[in-house]
Every structure is written in C-alpha cells, then in structure tokens.
N, C-alpha and C positions, 0 to 999 in steps of 0.2 A: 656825299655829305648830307644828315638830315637840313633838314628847311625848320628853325626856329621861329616861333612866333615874334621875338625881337629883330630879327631877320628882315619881316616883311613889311610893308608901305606906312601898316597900323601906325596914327600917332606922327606923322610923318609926313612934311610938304611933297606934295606931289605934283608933276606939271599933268595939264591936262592932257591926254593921248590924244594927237591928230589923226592919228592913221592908225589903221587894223595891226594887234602887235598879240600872237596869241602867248609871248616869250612874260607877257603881263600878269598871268594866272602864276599864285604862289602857293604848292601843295604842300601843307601839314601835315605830316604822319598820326597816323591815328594811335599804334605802335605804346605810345610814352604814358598816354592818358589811361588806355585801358591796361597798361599793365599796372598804374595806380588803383586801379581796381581789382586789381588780381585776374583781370583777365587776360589769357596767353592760350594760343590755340585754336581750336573752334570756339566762338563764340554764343553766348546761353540767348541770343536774339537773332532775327532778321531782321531787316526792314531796308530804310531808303532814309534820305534829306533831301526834302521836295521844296526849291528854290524858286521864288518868282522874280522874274527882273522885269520891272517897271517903265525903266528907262533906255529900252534899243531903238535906238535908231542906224540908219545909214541909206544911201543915197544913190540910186535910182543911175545905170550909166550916163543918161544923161542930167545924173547930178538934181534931179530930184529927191527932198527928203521923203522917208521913210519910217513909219514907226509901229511899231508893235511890243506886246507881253511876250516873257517867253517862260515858259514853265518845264523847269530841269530837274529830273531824278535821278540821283547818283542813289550807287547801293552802297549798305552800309557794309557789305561785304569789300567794297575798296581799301588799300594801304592807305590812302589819303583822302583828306579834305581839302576844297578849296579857301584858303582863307580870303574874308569877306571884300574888305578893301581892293585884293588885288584883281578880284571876279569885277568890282565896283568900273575897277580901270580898262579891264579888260571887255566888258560890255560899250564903255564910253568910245574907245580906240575905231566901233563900227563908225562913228557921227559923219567922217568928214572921209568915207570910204565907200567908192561907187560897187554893188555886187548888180549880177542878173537878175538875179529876184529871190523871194522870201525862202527860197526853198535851199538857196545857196546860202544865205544867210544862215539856215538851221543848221547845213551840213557844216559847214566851217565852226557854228558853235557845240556840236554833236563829238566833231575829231576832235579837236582842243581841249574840252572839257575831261573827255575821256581818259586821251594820253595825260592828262595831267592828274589826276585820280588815281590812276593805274600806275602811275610811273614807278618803276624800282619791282614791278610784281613780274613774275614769271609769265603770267598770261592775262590776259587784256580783254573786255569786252564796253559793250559802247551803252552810254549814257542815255537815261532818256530825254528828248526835247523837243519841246511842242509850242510853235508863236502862233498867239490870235492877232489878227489883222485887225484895224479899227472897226471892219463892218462886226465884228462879234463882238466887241467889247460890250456890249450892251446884254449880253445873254449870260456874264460872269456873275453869278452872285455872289451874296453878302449871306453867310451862315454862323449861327454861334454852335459851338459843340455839344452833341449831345446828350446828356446826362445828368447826373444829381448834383445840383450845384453845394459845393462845400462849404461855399462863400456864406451860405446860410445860418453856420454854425457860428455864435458870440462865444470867441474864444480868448483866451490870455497869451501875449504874444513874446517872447524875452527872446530866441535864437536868433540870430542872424548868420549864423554859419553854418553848412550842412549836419544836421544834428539826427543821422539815421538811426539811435537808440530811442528817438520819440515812438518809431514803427512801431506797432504791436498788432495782433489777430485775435480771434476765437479759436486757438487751434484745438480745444475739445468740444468743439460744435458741429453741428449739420454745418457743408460748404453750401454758398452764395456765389450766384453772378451779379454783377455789377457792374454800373459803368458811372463813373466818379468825374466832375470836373472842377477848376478852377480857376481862375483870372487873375488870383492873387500870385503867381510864380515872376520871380524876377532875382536876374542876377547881373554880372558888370560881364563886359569886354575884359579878359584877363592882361593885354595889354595897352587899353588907351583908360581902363578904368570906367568906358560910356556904361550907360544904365541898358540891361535890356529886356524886355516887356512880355510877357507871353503869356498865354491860357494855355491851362495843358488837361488832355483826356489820360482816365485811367481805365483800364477795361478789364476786368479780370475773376476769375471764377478759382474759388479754395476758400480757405476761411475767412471768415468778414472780419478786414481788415478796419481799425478803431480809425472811423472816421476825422474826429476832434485832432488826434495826434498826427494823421497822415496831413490834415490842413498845417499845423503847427510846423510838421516836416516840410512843408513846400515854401513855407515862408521866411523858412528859416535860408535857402541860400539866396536870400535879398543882399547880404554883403559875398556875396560868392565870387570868384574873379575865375569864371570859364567859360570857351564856348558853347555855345545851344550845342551844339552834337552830343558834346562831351556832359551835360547839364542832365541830358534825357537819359545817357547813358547810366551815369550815375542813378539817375530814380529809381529807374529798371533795374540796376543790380540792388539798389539796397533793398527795394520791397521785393525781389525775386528771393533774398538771403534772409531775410528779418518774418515776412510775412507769410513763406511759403508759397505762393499761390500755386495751383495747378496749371493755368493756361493766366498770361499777364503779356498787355500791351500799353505802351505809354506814347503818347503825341504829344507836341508840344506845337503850340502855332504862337511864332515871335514878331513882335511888331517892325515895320521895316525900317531901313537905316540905311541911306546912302541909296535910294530906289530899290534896296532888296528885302526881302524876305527869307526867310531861313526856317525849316520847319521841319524837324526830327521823329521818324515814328520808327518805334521798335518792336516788336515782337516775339514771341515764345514761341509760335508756331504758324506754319505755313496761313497767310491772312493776307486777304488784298491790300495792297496799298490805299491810305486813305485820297479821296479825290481832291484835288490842290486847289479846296475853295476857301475862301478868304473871309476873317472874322470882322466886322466892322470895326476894331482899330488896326487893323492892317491897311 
C-alpha cells in the first residue's frame, strides 16, 4: 500500500519516542509527484536531498549523553522520500538509548534510512551519512550561495501560484553560462499548511533565460502547498521545458523545522554533489 502524506505523524499529536524505534521513518513515494510532471521512466535529472539533523543525540552504555550533527544524502534516484516529521521522531527515539559509540550510531542510521528510501524497489543501495562530534562543530561554516543575486531586480509581484508561462529565454541568441540566485523562494507544507523558507541556486548554460520573469517565477509558489523535493523538482522541469537550457542545475537550501534541514539539488548532468554547508538562516 502506498504511504499518503495524510497517512503520516504531519499535523498530528505525537508522543515523544523514548527509545530507538527505526519502524518511525514514514516513506513517500516519489512516484505521484513526478508523474504530475509528466515524469515516468528515466528521469531528465540526477542529484541527491542533502539533510541535516541538528538534534541527535543518545547515550553512552554507561548512559552518558551524547550529541552530534548528522549530515544525510539520499539519491534522488530513490522510490522514496522520508517524510519530515516522522525522520523528526525517528532521530528524537536515539535520546534515551544506550549505543557503543558514534560509529554505531551512524550505522544504525545509515541501514534505516536506506531500507526506508529503497523500500518496494527491486534493489537497494545505502545512503550517505556523516556525524560531526562537538569537537568539529566549530569548523562548520556559514555560506551564502553563489551567484547573481536576482533579489536585486525592482519587480511587480501579482502570482502566488506556480506560474511556469512567466519562463522565457533568448532562444535566437549566443548561449550564456550562468549561475542565478535567490532568497525570495518559499512555499507551505502540503499537509500542515507551515510556511517554508529557502534560497535557491540556478546554474545553467543555453540561452539567457529573462531574468525579471524567472524572479517573478520563483515567487510566485509562495502560496504552493509542496514538498522541498518536490518544489526543486518542479523548477527543474519547467525551466528544462520552457527555457531549453543545455546543461541546468537547481539547489534549493530550506530553512530548518523541527531541528531539520532539507536541501534538494538536481541536475542534468553527471555534477558533484553540492557540499552540505549551511546559509546563515539555517
């Protein structure tokens, strides 16, 4: 049976987890969304959602606490996603649970994460996950993303709903690289209706796509009710469909909620994953 977003914890009293419960993780098929997009088959991207949780702890066999970051990359080549809330539950469940050490820690959220992504797929591989100890916390930076701020442009604002006919390009011009950003992207939680907040990178090389209107386009899913995965996903197809580009990559970094982070990057072509550093409202 698919896993509905009405389905899961979202919006919903919940008791706090005392103990390690990995049955907590609630995966959402990726499946329903992208076939809203006409996508079915191979998909026109690669990439990952690269998660920070804030909030792990758990406690020492002899019951000393514990604490660290843990920084997770699932591929966006997965059947699923973890939905936010029940990741939220499933991190809290380490608090009042004795492991050997940090390394068991990782593996137990390394297998979990995975079979839960993976589940219902013919074959299976493992997630990535990586906890900084307190003595590194200090070496994490603070970065804003890098490119032509779009923020810059005094524009007229009326859309509030994804409005991908704003798109337009030069398609009878010399092609441009470029790499585009913006602060102003925000859209809701499709089931509790919360606001949620993000800057997102454009990077892409074909014809120079109209700046004014791409702004216009991003602000316009301010009343949107989707997930971040699903948010990026969309951007990527409509400027992949509307503006042509040659080579196009979209990032998104969301501000956190519930001690997570959630951060979407997609690509056209084989391209390192962006490194999981954190924008000063994160």
């Amino acid at each position: 049976m698919t896993n509905l977003p009405e389905h899961s914890q979202l919006g919903k009293l919940a008791p706090f987890p005392d103990r390690y419960d990995p049955s907590l993780l609630f995966p959402i098929s990726r499946a329903p969304q992208r076939a809203e997009l006409g996508l079915h088959g191979a998909m026109p991207f690669f990439g990952a959602d690269l998660w920070t949780a804030f909030e792990l702890s758990w406690l020492t066999p002899r019951g000393k606490p514990q604490v660290a970051l843990a920084h997770i990359m699932v591929p966006c080549e997965t059947p699923n996603l973890i939905e936010s809330k029940s990741f939220k539950l499933y991190v809290n469940s380490f608090s009042n649970s004795p492991f050997a050490s940090a390394d068991e820690v990782r593996a137990h959220i390394r297998a979990d994460v995975s079979e839960a992504v993976w589940r219902g797929a013919g074959s299976q591989s493992t997630v990535g996950v990586r906890l900084l100890l307190p003595e590194e916390f200090d070496r994490e930076p603070v970065r804003e993303l890098e490119g032509l701020s779009l923020d810059r442009l005094d524009i007229e604002c009326a859309q509030y709903t994804p409005a991908p006919e704003l798109l337009t390009a030069a398609m009878g011009e010399q092609p441009v690289e470029e790499v585009l950003t913006s602060k102003l992207l925000k859209s809701n939680c499709p089931v509790t209706g919360q606001p949620d907040w993000a800057s997102v990178q454009i990077r892409y090389s074909g014809p120079q796509i109209d700046q004014g209107r791409l702004l216009r386009y991003l602000v316009s899913f301010r009343n949107h009710n989707e997930f971040h995965e699903h948010c990026v996903e969309r951007i990527f197809v409509d400027l992949w469909q509307r503006c042509k580009p040659i080579r196009l990559a979209v990032y998104a970094r969301y501000t956190r909620r519930g001690g997570l982070d959630i951060n979407p990057f997609r690509t056209s072509h084989p391209l390192a994953v962006p490194s999981n550093v954190r924008t000063a409202r994160q």
